[in-house]
N, CA, C and O atoms as CSV, one atom per row, in Angstrom:
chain,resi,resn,atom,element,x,y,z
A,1,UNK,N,N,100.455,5.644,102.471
A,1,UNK,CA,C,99.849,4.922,101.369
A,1,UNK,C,C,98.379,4.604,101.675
A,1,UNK,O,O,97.523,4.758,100.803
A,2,UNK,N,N,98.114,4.215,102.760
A,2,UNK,CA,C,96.543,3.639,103.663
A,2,UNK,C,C,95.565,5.218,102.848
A,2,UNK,O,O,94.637,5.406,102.062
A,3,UNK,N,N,96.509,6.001,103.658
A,3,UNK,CA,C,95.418,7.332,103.319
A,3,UNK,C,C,95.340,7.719,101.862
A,3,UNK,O,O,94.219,8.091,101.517
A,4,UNK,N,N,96.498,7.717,100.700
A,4,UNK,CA,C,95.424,7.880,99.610
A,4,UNK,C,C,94.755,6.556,98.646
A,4,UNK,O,O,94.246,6.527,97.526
A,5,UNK,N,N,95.017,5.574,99.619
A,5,UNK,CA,C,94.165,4.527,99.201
A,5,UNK,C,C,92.830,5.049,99.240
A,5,UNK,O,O,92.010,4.996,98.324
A,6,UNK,N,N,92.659,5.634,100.543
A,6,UNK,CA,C,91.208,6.034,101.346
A,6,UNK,C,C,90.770,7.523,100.190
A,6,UNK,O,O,89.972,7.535,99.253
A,7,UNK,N,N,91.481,8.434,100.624
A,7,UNK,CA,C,91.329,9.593,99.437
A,7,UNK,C,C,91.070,9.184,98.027
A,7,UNK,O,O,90.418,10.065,97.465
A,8,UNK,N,N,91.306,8.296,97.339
A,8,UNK,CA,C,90.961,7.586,95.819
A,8,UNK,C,C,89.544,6.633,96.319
A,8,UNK,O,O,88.635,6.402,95.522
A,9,UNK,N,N,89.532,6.271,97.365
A,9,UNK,CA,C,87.803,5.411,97.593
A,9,UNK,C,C,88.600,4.065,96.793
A,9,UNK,O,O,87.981,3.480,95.904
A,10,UNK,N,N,89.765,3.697,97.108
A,10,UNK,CA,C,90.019,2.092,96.474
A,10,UNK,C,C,89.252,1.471,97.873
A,10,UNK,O,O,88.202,0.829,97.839
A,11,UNK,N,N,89.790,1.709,98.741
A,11,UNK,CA,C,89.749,1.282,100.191
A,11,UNK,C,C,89.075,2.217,101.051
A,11,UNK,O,O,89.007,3.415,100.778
A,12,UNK,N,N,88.422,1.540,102.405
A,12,UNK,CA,C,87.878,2.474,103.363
A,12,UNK,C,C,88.573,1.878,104.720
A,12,UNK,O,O,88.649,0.696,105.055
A,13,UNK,N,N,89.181,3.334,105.578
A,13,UNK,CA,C,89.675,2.888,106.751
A,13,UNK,C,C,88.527,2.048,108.094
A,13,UNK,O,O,87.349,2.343,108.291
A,14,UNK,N,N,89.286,1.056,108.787
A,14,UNK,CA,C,88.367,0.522,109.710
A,14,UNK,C,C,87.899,1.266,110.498
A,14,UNK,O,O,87.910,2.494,110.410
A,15,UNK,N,N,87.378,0.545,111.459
A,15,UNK,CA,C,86.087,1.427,112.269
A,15,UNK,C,C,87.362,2.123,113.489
A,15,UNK,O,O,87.200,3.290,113.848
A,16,UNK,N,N,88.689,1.238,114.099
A,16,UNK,CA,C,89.078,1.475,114.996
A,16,UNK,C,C,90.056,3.050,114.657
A,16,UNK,O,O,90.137,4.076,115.331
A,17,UNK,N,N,90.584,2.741,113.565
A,17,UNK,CA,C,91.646,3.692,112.375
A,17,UNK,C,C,90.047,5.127,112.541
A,17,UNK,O,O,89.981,5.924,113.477
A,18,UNK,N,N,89.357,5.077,111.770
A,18,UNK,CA,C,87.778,5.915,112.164
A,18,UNK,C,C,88.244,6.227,113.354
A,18,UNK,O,O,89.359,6.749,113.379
A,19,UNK,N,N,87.595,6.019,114.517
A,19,UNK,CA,C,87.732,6.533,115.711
A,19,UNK,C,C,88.879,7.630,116.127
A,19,UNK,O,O,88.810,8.706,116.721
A,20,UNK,N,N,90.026,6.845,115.523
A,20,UNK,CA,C,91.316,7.515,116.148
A,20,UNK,C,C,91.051,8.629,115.244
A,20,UNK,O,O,91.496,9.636,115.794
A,21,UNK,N,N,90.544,8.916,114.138
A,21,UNK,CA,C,90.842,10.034,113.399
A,21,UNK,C,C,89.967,11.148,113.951
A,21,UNK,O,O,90.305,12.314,114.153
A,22,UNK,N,N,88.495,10.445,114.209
A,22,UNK,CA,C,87.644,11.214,114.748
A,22,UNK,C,C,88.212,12.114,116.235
A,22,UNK,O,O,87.940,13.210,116.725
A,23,UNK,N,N,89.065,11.058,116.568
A,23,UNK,CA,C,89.756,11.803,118.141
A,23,UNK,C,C,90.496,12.502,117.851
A,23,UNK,O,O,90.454,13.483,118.593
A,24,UNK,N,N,91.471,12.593,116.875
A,24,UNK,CA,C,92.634,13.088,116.327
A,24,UNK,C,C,91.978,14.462,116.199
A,24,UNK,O,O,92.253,15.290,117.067
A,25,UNK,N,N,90.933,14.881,114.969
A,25,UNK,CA,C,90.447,15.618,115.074
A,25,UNK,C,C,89.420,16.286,115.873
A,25,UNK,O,O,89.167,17.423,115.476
A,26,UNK,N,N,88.889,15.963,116.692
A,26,UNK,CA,C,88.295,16.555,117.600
A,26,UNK,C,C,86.561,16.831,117.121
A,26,UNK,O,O,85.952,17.885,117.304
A,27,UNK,N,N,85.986,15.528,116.450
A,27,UNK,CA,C,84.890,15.714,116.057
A,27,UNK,C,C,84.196,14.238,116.380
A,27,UNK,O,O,84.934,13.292,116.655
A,28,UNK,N,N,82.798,14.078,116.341
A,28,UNK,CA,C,82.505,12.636,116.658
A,28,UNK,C,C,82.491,11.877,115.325
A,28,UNK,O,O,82.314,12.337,114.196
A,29,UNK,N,N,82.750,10.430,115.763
A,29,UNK,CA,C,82.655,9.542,115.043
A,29,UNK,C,C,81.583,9.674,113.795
A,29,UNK,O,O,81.874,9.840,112.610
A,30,UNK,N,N,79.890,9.521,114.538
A,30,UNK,CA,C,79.225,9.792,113.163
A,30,UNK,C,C,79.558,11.060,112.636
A,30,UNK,O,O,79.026,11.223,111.538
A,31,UNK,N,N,79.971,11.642,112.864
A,31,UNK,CA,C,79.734,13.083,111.622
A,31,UNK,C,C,80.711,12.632,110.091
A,31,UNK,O,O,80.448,12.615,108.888
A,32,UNK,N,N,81.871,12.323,110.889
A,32,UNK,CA,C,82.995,11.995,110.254
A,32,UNK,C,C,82.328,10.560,109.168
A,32,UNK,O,O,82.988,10.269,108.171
A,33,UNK,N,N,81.499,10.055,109.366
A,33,UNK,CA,C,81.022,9.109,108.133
A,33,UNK,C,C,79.541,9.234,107.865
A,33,UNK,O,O,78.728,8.526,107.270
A,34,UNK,N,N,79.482,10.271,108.452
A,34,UNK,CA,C,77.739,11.120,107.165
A,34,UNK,C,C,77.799,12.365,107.194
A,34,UNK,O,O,77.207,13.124,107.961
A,35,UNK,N,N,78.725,12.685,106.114
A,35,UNK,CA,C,78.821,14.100,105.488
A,35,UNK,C,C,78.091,14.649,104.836
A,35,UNK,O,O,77.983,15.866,104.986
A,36,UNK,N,N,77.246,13.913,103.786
A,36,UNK,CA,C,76.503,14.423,102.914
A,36,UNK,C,C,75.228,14.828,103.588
A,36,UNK,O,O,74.654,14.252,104.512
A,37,UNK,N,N,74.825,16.135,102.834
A,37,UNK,CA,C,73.765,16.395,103.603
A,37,UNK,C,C,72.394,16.289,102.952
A,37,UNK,O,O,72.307,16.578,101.759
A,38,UNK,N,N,71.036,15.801,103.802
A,38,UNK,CA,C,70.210,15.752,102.772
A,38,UNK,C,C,69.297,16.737,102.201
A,38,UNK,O,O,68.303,16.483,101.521
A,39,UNK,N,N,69.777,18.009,102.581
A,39,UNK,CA,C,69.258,19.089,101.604
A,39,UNK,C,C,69.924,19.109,100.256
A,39,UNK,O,O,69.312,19.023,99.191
A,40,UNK,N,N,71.198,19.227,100.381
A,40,UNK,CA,C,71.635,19.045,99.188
A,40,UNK,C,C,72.676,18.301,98.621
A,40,UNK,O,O,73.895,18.439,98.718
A,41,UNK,N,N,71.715,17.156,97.762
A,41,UNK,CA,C,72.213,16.329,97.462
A,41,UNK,C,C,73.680,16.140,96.673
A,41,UNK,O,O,73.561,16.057,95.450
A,42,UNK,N,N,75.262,16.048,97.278
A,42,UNK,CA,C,76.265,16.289,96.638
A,42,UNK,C,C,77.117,16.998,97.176
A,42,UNK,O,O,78.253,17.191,96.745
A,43,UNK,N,N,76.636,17.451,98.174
A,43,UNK,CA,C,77.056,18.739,99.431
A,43,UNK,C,C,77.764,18.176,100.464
A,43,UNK,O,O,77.127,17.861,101.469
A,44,UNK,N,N,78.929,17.986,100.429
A,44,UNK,CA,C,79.671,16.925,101.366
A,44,UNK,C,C,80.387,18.426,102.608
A,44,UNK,O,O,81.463,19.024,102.593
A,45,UNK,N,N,79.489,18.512,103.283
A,45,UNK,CA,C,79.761,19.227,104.642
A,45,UNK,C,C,81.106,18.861,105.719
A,45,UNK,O,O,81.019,17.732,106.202
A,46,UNK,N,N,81.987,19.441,106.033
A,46,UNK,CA,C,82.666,18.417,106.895
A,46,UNK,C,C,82.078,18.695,108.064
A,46,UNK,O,O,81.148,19.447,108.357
A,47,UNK,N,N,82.926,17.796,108.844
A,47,UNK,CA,C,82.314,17.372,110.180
A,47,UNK,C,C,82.353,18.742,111.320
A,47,UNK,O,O,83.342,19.441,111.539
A,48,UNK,N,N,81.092,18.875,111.905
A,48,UNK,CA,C,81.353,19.705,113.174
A,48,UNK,C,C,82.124,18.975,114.038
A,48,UNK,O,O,82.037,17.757,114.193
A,49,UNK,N,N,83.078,19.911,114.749
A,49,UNK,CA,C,83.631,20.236,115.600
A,49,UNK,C,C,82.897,18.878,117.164
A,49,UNK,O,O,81.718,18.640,116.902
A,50,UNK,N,N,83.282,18.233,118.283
A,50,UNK,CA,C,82.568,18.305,119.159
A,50,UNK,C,C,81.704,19.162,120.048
A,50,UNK,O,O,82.204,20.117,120.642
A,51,UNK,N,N,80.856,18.960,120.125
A,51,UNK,CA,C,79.769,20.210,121.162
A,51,UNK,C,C,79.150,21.029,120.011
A,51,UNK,O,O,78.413,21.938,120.392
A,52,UNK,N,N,79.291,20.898,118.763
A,52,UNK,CA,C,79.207,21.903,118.089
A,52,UNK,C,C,78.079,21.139,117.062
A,52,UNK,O,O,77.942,19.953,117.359
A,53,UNK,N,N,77.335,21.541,116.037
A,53,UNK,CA,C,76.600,21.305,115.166
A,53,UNK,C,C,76.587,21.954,113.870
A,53,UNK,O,O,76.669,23.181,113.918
A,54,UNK,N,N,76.497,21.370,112.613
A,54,UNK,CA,C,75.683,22.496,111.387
A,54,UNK,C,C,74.829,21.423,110.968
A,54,UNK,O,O,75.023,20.210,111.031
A,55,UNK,N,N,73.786,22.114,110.500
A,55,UNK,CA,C,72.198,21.893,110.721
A,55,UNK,C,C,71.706,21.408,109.496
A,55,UNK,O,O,70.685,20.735,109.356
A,56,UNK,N,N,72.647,21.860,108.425
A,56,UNK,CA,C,72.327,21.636,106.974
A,56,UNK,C,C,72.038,23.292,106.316
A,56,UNK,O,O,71.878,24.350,106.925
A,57,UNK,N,N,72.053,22.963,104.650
A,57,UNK,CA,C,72.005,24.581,104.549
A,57,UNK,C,C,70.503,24.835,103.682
A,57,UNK,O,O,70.017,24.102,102.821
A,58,UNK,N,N,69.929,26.212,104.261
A,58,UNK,CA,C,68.895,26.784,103.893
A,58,UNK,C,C,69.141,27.989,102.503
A,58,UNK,O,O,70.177,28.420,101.997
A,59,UNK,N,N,68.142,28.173,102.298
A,59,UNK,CA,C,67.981,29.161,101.740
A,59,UNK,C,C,67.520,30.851,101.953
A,59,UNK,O,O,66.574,30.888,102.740
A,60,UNK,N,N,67.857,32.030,101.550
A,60,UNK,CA,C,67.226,32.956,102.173
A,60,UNK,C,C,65.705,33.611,101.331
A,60,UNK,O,O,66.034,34.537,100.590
A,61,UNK,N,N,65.081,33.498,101.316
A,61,UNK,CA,C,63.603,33.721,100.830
A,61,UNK,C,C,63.980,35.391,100.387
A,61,UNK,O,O,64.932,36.012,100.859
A,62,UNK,N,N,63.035,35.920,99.412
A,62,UNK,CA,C,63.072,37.250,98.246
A,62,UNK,C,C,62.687,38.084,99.656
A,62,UNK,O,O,63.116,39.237,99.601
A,63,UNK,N,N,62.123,37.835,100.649
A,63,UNK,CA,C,61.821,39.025,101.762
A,63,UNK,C,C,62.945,38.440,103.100
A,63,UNK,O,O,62.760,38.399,104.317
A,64,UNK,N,N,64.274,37.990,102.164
A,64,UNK,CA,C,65.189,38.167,103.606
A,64,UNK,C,C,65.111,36.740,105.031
A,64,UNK,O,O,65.920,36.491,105.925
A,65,UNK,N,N,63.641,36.012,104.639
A,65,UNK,CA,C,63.219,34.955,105.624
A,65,UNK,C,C,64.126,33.517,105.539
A,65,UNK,O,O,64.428,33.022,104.453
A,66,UNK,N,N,64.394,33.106,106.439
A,66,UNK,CA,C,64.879,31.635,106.656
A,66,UNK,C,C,64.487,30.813,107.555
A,66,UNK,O,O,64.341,30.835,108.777
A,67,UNK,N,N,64.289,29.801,106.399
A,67,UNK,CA,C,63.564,28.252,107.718
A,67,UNK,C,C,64.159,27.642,108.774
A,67,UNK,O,O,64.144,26.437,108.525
A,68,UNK,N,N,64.712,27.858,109.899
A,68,UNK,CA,C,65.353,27.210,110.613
A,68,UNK,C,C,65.229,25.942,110.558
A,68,UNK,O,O,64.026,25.686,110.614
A,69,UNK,N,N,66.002,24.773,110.456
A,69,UNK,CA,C,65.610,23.189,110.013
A,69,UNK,C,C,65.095,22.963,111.874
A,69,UNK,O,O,65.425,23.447,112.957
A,70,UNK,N,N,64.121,21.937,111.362
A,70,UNK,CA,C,63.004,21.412,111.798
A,70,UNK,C,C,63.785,20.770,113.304
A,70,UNK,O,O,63.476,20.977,114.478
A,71,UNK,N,N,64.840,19.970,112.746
A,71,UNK,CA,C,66.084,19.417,113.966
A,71,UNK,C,C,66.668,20.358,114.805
A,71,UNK,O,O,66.674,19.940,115.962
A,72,UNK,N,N,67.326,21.830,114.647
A,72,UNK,CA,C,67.256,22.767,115.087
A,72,UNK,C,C,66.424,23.515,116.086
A,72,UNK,O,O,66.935,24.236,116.942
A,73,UNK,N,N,65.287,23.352,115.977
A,73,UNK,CA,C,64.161,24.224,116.315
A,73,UNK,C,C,64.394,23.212,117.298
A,73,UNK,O,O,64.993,23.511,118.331
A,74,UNK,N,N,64.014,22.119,117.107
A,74,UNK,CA,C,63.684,20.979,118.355
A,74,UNK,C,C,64.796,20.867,119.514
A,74,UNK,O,O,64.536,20.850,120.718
A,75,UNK,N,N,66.012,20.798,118.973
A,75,UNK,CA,C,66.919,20.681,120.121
A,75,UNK,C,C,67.220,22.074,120.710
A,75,UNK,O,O,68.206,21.936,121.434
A,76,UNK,N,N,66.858,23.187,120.715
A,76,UNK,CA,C,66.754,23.958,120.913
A,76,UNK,C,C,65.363,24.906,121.573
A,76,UNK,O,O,65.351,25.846,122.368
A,77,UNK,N,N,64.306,24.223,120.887
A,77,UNK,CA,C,62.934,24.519,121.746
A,77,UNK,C,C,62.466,25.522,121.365
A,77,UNK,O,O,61.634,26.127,122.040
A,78,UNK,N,N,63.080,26.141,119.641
A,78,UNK,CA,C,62.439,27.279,119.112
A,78,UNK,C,C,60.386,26.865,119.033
A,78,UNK,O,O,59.694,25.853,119.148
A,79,UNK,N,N,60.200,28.004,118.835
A,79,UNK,CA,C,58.552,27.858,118.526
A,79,UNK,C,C,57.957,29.376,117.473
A,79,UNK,O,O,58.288,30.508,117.120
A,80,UNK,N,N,57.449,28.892,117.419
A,80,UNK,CA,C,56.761,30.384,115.863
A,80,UNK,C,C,56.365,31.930,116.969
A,80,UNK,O,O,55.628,32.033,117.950
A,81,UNK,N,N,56.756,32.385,116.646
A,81,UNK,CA,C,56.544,33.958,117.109
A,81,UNK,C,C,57.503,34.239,118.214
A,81,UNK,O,O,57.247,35.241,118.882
A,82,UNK,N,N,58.659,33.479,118.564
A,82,UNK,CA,C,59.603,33.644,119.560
A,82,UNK,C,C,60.829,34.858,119.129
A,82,UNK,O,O,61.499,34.832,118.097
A,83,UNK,N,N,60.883,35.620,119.924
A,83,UNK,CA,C,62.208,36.316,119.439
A,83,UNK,C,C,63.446,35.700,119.137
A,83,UNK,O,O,63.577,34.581,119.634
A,84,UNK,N,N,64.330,36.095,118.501
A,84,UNK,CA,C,65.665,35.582,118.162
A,84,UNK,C,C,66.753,36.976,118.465
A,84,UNK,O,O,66.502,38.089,118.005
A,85,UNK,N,N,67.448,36.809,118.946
A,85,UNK,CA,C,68.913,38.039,118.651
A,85,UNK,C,C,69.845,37.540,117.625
A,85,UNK,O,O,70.391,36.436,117.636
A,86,UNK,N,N,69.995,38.628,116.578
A,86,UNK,CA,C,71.186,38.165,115.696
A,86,UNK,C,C,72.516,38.732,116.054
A,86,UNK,O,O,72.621,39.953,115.942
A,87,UNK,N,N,73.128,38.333,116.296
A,87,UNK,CA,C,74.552,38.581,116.170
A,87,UNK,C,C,75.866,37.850,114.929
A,87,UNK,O,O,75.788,36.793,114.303
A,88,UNK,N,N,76.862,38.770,114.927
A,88,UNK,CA,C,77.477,38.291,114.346
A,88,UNK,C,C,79.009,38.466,114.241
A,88,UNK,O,O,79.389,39.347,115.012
A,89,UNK,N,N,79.760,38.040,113.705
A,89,UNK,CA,C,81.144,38.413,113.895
A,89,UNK,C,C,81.787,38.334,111.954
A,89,UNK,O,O,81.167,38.290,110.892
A,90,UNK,N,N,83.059,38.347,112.241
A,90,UNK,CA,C,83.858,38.215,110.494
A,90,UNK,C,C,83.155,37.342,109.731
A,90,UNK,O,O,82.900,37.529,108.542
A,91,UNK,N,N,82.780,36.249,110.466
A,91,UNK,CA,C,82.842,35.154,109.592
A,91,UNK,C,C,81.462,34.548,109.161
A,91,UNK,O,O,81.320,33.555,108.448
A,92,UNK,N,N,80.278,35.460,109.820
A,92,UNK,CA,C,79.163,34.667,109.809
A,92,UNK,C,C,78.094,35.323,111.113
A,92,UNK,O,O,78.426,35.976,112.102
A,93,UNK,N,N,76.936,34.938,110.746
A,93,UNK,CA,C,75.914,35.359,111.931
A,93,UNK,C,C,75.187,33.910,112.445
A,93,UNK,O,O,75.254,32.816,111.884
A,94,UNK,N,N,74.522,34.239,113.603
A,94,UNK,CA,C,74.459,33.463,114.843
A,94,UNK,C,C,72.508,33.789,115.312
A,94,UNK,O,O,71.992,34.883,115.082
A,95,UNK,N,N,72.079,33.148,115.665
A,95,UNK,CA,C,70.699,33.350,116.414
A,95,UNK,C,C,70.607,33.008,117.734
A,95,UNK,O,O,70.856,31.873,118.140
A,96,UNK,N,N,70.275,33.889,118.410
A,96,UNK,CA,C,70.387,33.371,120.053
A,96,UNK,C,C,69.370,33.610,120.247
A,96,UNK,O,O,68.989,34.336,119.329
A,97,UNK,N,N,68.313,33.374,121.200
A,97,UNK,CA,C,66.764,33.356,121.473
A,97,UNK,C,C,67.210,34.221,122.511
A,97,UNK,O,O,68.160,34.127,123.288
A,98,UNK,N,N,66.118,35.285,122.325
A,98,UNK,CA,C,66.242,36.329,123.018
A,98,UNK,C,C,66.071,36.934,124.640
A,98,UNK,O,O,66.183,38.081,125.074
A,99,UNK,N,N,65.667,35.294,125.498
A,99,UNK,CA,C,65.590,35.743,126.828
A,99,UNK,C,C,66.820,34.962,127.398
A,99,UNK,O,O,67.062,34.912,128.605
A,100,UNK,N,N,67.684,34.272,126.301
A,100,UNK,CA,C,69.245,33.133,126.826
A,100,UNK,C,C,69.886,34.864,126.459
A,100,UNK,O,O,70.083,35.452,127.523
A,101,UNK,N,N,70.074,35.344,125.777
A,101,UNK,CA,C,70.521,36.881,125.416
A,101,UNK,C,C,70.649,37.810,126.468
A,101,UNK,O,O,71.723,38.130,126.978
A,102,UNK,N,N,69.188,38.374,126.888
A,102,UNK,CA,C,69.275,38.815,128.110
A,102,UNK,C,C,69.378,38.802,129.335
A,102,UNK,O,O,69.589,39.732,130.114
A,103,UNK,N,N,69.128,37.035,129.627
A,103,UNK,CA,C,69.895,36.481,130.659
A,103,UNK,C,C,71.010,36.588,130.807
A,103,UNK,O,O,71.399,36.741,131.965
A,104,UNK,N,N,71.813,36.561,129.916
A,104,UNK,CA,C,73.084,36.655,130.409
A,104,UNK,C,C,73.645,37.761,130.072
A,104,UNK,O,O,74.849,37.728,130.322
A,105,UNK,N,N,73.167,39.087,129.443
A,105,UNK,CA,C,73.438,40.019,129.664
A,105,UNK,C,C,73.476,40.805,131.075
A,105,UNK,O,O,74.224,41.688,131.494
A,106,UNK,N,N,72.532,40.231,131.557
A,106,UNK,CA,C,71.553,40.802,133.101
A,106,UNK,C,C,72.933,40.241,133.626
A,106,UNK,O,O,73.850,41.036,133.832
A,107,UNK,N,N,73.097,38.925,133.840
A,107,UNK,CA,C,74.758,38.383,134.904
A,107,UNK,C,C,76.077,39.529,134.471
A,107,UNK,O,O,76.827,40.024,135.312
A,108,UNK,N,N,76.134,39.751,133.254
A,108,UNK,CA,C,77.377,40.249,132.668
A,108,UNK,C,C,77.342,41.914,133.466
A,108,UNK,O,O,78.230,42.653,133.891
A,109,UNK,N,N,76.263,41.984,133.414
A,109,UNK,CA,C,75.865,43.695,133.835
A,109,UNK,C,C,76.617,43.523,135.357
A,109,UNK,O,O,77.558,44.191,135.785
A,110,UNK,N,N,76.034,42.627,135.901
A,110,UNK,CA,C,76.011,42.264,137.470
A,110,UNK,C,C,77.422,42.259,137.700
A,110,UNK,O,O,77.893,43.140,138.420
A,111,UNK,N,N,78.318,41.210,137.084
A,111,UNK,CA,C,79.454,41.108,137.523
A,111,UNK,C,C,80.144,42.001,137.040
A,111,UNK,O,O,81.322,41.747,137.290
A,112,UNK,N,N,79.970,43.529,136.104
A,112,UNK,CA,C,80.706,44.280,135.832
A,112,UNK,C,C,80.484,45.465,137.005
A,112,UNK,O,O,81.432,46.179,137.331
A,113,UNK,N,N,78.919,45.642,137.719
A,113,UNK,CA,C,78.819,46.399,138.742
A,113,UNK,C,C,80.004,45.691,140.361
A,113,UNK,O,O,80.789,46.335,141.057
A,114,UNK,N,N,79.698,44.474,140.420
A,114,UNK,CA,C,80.256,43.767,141.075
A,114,UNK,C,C,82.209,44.463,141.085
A,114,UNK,O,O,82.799,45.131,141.934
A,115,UNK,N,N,82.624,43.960,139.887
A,115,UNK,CA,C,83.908,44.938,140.171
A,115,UNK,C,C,84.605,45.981,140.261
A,115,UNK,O,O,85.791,46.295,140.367
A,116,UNK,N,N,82.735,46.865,140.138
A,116,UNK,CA,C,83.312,48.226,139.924
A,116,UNK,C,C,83.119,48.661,141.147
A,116,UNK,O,O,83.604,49.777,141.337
A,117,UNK,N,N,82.529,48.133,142.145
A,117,UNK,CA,C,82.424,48.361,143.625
A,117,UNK,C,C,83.409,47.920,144.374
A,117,UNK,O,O,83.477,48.024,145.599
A,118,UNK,N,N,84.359,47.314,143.504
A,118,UNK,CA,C,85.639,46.786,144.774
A,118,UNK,C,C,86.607,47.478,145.168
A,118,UNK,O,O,87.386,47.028,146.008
């Protein structure tokens, strides 16, 4: 009953009930009570995952270009003219900066010579 009290917005669960859900699911506390995002206003995002982030959503420009958000760039340490690697899988594509890419391609190489010498 608590929960579609909460689902109808008669009622809002406490902060401690919050927590446990946030643990329950495996996401942090704030995400789980600021969904909305402020690009677009009405856009109720759910919560990332722990360790995990979404950034808010962009747009793709008539020549294919996208703004990486400003928060992004920063916790991450992008800068203007830096390479990026795209990758991608089923569900979606990914940007990896292109010397975290070949860094660890260079290890992956290594430890595949590594067992092929044993």
């Amino acid at each position: 009953q608590a929960y579609a009290k909460w689902e109808s917005g008669s009622t809002v669960p406490d902060i401690e009930k919050c927590s446990r859900l946030a643990e329950l699911y495996g996401v942090s506390l704030d995400s789980m009570v600021s969904a909305e995002t402020d690009e677009v206003p009405g856009l109720a995002v759910p919560p990332a995952p722990k360790g995990k982030n979404i950034w808010g959503c962009v747009n793709i420009s008539d020549r294919g270009q996208v703004v990486i958000p400003k928060a992004a760039r920063e916790r991450f340490g992008l800068t203007g003219g830096q390479r990026l690697i795209v990758v991608s899988d089923e569900t979606g594509i990914a940007l990896i900066p292109a010397e975290t890419f070949e860094r660890n391609l260079r290890h992956f190489e290594e430890a595949a010579r590594k067992d092929a010498d044993k």
